[in-house]
Backbone as CSV, one residue per row, in Angstrom:
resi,resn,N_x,N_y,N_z,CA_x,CA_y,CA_z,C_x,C_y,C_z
1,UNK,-11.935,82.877,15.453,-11.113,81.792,14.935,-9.949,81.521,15.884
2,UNK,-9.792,80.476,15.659,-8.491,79.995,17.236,-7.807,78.957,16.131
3,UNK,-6.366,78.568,16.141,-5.842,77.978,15.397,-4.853,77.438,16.397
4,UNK,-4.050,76.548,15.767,-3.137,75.452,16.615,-2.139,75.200,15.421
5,UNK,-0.366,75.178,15.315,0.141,74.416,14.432,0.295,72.744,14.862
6,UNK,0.381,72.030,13.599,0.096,70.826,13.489,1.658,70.818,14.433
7,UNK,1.715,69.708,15.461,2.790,68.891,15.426,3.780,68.301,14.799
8,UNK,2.974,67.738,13.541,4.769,66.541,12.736,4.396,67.618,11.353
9,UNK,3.416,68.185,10.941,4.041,68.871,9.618,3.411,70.769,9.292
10,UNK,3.772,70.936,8.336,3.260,72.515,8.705,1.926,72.806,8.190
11,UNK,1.615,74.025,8.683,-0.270,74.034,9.006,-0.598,74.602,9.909
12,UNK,-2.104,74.877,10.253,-2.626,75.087,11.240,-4.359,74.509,11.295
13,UNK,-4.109,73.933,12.606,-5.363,73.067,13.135,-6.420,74.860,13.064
14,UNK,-7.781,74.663,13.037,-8.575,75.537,12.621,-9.822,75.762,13.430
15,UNK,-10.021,75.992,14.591,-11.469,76.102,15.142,-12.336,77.511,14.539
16,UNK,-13.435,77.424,13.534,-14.487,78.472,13.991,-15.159,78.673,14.854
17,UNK,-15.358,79.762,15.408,-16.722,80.476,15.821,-18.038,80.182,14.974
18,UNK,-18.878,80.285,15.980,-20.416,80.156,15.051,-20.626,81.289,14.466
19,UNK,-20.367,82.098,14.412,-20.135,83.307,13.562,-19.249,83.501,12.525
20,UNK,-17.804,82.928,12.810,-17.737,82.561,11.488,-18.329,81.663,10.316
21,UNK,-18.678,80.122,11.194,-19.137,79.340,10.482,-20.105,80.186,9.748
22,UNK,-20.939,81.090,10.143,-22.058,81.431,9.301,-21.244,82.752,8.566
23,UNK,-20.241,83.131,8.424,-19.324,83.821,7.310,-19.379,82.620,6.168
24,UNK,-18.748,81.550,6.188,-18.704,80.436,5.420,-20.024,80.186,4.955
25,UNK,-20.988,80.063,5.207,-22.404,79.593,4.450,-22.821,81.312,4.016
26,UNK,-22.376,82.315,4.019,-22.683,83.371,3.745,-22.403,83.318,1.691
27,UNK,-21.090,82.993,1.983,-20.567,82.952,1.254,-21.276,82.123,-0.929
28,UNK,-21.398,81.383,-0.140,-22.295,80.145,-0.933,-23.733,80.168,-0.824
29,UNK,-24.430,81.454,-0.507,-26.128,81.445,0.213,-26.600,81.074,-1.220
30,UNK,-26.090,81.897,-2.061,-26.821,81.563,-3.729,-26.802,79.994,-4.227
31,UNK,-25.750,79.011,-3.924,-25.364,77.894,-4.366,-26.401,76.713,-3.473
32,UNK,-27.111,76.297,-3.454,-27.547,75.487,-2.411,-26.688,73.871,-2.212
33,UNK,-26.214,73.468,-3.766,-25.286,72.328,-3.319,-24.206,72.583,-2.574
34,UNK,-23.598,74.135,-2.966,-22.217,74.250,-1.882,-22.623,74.731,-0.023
35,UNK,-23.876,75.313,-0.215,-24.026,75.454,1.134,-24.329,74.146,1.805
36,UNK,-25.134,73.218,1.320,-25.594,71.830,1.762,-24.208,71.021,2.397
37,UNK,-23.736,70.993,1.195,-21.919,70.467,1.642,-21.232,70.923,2.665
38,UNK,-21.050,72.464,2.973,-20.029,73.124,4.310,-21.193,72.869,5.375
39,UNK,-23.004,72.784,5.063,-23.561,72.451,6.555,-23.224,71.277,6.624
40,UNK,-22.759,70.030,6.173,-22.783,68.727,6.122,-21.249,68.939,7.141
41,UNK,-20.598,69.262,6.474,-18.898,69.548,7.184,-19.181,69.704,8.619
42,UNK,-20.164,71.153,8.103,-20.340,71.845,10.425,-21.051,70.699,11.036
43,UNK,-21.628,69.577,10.692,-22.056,68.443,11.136,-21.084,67.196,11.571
44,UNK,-20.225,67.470,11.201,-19.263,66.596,11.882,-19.291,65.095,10.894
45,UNK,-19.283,65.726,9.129,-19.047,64.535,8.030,-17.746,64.584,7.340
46,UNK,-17.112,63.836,7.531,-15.844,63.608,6.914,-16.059,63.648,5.326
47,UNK,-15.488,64.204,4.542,-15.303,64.506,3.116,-15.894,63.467,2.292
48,UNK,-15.044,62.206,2.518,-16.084,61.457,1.893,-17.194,61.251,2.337
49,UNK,-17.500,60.964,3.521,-19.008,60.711,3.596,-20.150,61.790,2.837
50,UNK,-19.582,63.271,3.011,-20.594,64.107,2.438,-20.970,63.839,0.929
51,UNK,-19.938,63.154,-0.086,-20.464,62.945,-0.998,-20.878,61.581,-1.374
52,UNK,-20.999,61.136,-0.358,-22.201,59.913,-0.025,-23.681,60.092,-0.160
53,UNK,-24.200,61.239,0.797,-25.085,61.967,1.510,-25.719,61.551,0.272
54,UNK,-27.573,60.689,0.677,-28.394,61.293,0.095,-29.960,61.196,0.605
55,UNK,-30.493,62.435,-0.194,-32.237,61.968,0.569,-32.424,61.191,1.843
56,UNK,-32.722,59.856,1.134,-33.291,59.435,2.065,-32.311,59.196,3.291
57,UNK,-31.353,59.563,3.449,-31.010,59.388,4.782,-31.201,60.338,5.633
58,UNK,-31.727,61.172,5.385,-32.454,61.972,6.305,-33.950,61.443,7.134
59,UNK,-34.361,61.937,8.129,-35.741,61.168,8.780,-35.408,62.113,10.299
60,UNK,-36.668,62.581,10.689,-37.755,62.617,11.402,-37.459,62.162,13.064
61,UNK,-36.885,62.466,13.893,-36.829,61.720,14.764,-38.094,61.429,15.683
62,UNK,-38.337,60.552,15.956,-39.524,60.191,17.335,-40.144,61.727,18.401
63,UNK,-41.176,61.307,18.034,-41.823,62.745,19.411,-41.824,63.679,18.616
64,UNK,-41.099,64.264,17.529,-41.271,65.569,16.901,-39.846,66.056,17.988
65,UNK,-38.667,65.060,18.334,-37.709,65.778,18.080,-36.394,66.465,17.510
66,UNK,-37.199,66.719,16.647,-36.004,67.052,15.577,-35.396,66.518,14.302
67,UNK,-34.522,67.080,13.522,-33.972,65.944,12.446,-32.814,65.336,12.673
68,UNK,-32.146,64.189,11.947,-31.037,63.392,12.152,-30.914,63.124,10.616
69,UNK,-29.421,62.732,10.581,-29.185,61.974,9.498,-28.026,60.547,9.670
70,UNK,-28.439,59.576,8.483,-27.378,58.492,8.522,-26.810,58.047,7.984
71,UNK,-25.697,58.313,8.529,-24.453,57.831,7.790,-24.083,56.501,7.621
72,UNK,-24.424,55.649,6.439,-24.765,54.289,5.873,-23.216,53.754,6.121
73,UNK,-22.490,54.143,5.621,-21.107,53.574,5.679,-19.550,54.179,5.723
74,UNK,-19.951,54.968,6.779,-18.516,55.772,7.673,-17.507,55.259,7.719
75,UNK,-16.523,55.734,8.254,-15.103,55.076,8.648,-15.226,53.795,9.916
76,UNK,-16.200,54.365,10.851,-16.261,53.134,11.656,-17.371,52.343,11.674
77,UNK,-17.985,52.340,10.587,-19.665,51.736,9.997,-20.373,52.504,10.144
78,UNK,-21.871,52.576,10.441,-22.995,53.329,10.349,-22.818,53.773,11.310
79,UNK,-23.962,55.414,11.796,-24.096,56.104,12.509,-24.713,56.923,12.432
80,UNK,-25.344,57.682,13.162,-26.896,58.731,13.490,-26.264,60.033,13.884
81,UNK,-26.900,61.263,13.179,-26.225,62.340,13.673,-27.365,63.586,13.783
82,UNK,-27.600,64.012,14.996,-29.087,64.962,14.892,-28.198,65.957,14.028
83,UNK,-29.316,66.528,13.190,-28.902,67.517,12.284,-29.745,68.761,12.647
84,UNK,-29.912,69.721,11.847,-30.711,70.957,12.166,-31.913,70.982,11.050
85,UNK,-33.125,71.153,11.434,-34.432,71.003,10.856,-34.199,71.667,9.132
86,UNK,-33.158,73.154,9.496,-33.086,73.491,8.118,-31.905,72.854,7.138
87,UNK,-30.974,72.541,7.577,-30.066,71.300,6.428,-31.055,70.145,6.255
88,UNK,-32.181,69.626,6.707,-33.118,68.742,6.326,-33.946,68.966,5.496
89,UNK,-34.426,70.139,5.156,-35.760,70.799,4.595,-34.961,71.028,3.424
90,UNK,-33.136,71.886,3.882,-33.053,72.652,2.006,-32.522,71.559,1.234
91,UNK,-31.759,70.298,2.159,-31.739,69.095,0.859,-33.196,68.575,0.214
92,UNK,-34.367,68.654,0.938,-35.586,68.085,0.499,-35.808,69.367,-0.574
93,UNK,-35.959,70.728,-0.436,-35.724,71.593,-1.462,-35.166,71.286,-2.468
94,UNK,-33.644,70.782,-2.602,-33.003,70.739,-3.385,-33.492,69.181,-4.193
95,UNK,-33.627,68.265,-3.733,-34.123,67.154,-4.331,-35.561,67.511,-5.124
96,UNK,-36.504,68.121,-4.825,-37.455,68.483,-5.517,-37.722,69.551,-6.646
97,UNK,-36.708,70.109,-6.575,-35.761,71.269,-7.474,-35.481,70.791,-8.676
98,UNK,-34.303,69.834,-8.005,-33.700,68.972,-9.322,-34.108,67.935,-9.748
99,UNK,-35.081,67.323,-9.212,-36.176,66.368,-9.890,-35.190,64.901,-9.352
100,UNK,-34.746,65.253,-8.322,-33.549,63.829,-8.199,-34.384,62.444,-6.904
101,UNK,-33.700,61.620,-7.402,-34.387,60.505,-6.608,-33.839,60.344,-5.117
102,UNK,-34.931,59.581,-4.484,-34.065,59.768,-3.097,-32.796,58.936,-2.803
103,UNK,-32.120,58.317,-3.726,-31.368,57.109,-3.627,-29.937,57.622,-4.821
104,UNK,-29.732,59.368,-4.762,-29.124,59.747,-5.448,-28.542,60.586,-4.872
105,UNK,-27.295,60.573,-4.504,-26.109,61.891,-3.778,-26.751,63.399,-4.031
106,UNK,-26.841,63.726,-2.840,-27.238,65.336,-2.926,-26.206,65.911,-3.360
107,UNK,-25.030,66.067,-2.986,-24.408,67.060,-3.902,-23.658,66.463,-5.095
108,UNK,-23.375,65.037,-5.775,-23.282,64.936,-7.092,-21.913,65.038,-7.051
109,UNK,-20.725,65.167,-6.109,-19.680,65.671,-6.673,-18.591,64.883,-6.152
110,UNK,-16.852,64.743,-6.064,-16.114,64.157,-5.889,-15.300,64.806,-4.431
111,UNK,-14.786,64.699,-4.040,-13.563,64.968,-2.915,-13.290,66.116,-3.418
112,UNK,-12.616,65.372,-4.532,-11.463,67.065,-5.066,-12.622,68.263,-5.269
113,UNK,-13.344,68.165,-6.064,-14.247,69.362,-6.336,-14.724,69.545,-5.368
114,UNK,-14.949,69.002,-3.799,-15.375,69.615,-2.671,-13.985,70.395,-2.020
115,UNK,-12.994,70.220,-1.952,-11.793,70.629,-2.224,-11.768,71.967,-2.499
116,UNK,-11.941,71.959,-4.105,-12.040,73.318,-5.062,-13.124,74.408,-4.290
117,UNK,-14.139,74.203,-3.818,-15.231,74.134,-3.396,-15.419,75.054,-2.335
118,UNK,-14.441,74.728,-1.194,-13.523,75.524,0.340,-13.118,76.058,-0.049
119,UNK,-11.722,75.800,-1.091,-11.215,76.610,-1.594,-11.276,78.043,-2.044
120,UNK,-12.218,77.966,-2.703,-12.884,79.405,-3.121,-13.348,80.054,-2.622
121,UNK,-14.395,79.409,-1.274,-14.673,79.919,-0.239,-13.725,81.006,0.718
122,UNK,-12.383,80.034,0.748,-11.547,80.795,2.083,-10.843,81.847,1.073
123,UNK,-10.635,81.960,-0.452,-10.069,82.654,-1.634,-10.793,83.848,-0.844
124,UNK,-12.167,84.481,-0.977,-13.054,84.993,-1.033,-13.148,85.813,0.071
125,UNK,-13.232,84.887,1.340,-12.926,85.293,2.707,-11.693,86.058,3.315
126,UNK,-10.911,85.119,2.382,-9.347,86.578,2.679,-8.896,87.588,2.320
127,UNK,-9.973,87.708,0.689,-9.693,88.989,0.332,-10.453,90.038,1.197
128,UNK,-11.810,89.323,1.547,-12.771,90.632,2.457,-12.530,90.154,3.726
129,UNK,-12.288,89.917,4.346,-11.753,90.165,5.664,-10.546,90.805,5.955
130,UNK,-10.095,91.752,6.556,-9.470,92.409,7.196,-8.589,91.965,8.322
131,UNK,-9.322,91.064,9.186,-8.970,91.099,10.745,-6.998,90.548,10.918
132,UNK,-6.975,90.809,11.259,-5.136,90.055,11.115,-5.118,88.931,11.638
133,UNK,-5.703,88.104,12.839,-5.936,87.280,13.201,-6.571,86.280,12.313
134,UNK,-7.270,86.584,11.624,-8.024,85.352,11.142,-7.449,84.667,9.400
135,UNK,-6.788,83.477,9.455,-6.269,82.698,8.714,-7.206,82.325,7.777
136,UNK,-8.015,83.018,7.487,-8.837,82.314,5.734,-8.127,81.409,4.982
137,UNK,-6.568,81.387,4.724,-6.122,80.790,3.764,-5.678,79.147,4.521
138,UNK,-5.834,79.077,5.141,-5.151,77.598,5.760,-6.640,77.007,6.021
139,UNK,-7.582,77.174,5.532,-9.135,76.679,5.793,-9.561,75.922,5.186
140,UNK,-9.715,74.256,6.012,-9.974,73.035,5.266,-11.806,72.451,5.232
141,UNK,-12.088,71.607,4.723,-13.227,70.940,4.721,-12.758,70.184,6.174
142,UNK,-11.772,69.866,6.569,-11.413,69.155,7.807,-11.693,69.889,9.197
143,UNK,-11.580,71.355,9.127,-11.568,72.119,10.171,-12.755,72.453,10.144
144,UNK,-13.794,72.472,9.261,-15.136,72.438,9.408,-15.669,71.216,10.542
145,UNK,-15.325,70.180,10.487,-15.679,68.982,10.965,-14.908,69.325,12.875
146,UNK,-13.922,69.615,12.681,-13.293,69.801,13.680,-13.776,70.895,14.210
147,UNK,-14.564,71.937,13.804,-14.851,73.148,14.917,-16.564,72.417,15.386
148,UNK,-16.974,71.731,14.314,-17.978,71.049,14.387,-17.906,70.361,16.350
149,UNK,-16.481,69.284,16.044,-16.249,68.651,17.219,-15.956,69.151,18.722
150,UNK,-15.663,70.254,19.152,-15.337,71.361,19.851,-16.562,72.000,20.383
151,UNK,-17.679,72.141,19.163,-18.561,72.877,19.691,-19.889,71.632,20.627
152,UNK,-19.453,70.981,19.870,-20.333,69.557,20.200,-19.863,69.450,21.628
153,UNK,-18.739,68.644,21.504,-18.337,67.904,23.068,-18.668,69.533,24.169
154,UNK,-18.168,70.545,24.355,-18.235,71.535,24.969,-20.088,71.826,25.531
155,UNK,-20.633,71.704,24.234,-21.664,72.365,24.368,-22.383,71.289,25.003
156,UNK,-22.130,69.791,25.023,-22.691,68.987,25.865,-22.438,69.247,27.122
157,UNK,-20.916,69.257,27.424,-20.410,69.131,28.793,-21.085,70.269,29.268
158,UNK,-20.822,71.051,29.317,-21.163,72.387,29.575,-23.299,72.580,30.714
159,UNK,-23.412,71.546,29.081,-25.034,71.680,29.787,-25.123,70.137,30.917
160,UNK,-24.240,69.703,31.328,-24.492,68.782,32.591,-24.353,67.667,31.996
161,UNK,-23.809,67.027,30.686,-24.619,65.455,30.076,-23.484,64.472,30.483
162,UNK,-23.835,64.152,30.993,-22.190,62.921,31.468,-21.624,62.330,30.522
163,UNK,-22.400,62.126,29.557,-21.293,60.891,28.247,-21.459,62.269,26.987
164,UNK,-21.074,63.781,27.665,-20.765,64.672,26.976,-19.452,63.596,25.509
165,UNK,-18.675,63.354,25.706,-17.564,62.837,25.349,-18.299,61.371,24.113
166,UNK,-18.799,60.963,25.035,-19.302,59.433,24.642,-20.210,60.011,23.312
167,UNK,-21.061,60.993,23.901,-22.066,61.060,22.513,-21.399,61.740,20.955
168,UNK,-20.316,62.595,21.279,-19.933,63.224,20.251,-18.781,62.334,19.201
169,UNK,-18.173,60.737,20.353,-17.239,60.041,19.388,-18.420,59.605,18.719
170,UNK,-19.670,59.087,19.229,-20.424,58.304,18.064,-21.256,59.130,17.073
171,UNK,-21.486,60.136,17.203,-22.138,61.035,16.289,-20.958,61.766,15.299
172,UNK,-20.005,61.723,15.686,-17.976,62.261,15.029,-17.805,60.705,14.023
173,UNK,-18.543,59.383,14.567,-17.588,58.520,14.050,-16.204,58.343,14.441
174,UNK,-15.833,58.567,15.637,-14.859,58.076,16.007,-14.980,56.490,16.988
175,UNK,-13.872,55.990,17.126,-13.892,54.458,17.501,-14.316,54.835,19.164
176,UNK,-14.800,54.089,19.739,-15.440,53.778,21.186,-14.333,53.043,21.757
177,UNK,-12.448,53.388,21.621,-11.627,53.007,22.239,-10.285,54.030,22.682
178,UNK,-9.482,53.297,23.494,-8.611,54.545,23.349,-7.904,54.839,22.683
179,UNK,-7.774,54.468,21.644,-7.012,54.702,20.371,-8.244,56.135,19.397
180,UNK,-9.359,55.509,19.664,-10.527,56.587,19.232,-10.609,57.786,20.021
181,UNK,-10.461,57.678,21.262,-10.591,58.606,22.128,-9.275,59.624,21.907
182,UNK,-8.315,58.699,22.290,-7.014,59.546,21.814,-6.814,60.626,20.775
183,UNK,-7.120,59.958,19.803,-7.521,60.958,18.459,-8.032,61.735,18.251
184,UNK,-9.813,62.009,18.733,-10.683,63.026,19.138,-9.962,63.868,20.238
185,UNK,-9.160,63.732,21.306,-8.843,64.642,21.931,-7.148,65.287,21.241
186,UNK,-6.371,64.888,21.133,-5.336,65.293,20.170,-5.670,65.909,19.015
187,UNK,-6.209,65.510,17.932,-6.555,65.446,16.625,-7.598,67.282,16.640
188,UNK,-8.247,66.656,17.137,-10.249,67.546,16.918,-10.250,68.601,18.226
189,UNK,-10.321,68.083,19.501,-10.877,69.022,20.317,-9.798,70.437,20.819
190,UNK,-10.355,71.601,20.413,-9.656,72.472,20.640,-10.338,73.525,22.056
191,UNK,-9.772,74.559,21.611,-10.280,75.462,22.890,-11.559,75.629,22.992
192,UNK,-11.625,76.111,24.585,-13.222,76.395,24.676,-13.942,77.375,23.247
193,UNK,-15.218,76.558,23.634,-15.484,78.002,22.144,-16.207,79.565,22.458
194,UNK,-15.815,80.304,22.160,-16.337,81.464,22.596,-17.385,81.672,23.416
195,UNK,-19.151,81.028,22.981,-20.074,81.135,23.470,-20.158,80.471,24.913
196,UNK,-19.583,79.607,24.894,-19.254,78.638,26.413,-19.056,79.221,27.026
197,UNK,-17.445,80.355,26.701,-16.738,81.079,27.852,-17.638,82.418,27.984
198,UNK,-18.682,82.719,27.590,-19.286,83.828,27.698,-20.361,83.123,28.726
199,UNK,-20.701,82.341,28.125,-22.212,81.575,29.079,-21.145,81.608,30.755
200,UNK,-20.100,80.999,31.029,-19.707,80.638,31.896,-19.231,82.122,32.460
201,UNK,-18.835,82.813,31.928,-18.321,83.805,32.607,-19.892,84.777,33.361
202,UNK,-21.010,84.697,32.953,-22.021,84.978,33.479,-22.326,84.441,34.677
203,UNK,-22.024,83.105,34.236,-22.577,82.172,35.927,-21.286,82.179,36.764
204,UNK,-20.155,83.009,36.548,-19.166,82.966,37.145,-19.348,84.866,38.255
205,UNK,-20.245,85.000,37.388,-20.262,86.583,38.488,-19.551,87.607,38.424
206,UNK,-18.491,87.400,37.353,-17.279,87.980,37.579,-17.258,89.873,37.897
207,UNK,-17.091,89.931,38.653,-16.880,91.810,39.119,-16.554,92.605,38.098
C-alpha cells in the first residue's frame, strides 16, 4: 500500500498492491454481489457507474480475445473497458442464480450501501492486519478505481504501448483533454507499482 495526503483537505490518496487488492476480494469471497462490486471498482468504475452495471453489458470480444464491458452512460458518455474473463463469468453466475434479467443492475444497490459495503471491508482489514504501514481505515471505493489507474497506465507503459496514457483516459473515462489529462495525472496516477519495479529491476541487472 503507498498512500499520498490530499492537498486542499485531510485524507490520504490510496494505491493497492495486487496483493492487497486480492486481501479486499478475500474478504467478501462468500458475498458474490460485494465481490462483483470491489472487482468492478479494480476496473476502473466510478461508484455510480457500478450500480449501473448490468448483464448485458458484458460481451465477448472479437478473435476470442477476451472480455470487456460497457459503460452505457459514464461521466464522459459511453465507453469499453477489457475486463477479466472471471468478473464476466461470476456476474453471468450471479444472474442465473438469481433468476435476474439481463436488463437489470447486477448488484441492485445504491452509492451509500456501496459505501457501507468498503466500509466493512476496510472495518475488517484493520482489525486483522497488523502491518503499521498499511491504512485500512482511510480505504475508499475511490482508491479502488485509482490503484486500478496506476496499475493500468504503468503496466501499459512499461510493456512498450505508446498511447500507454491515451488508452487508460478512455477505458478510466477520463476527458481526451488537458483538463482530463491533468486530472488523471494529479488526481489518480501514483507511484510505480510494486510488480513494475520488480520486473524492471530484473532487466536492470542490478549487482
Amino acid at each position: 500500500m503507498k498512500t499520498r495526503p490530499y492537498d486542499e483537505r485531510d485524507g490520504l490518496k490510496i494505491w493497492l498492491t495486487r496483493s492487497e487488492q486480492q486481501q479486499v476480494l478475500d474478504v467478501v469471497e462468500d458475498d458474490p454481489r460485494k465481490k462483483i462490486a470491489l472487482q468492478l471498482g479494480m476496473h476502473g468504475l466510478r461508484s455510480d457507474e457500478i450500480v449501473d452495471v448490468e448483464p448485458r453489458h458484458f460481451y465477448e470480444l472479437a478473435d476470442s480475445a477476451g472480455s470487456a464491458l460497457l459503460v452505457s452512460d459514464g461521466k464522459t458518455g459511453r465507453r469499453e473497458i477489457p475486463v477479466s474473463d472471471d468478473l464476466r463469468q461470476s456476474v453471468r453466475y450471479l444472474k442465473n442464480g438469481a433468476q435476474r434479467r439481463k436488463d437489470e443492475p447486477v448488484i441492485d444497490i445504491g452509492e451509500r450501501q456501496l459505501r457501507n459495503w468498503i466500509e466493512a471491508v476496510r472495518e475488517q482489514l484493520d482489525a486483522t492486519d497488523d502491518r503499521e504501514l498499511t491504512n485500512w481505515s482511510a480505504l475508499t471505493m475511490h482508491d479502488l478505481r485509482r490503484s486500478w489507474a496506476t496499475d493500468a497506465y504503468y503496466s501499459l507503459a512499461f510493456a512498450g504501448v505508446p498511447i500507454a496514457e491515451q488508452l487508460t483516459l478512455s477505458y478510466g473515462g477520463w476527458a481526451q483533454t488537458p483538463k482530463g489529462r491533468q486530472t488523471f495525472r494529479e488526481d489518480y496516477l501514483g507511484p510505480v507499482p510494486d510488480h513494475i519495479t520488480a520486473t524492471a529491476r530484473e532487466d536492470l541487472a542490478l549487482p
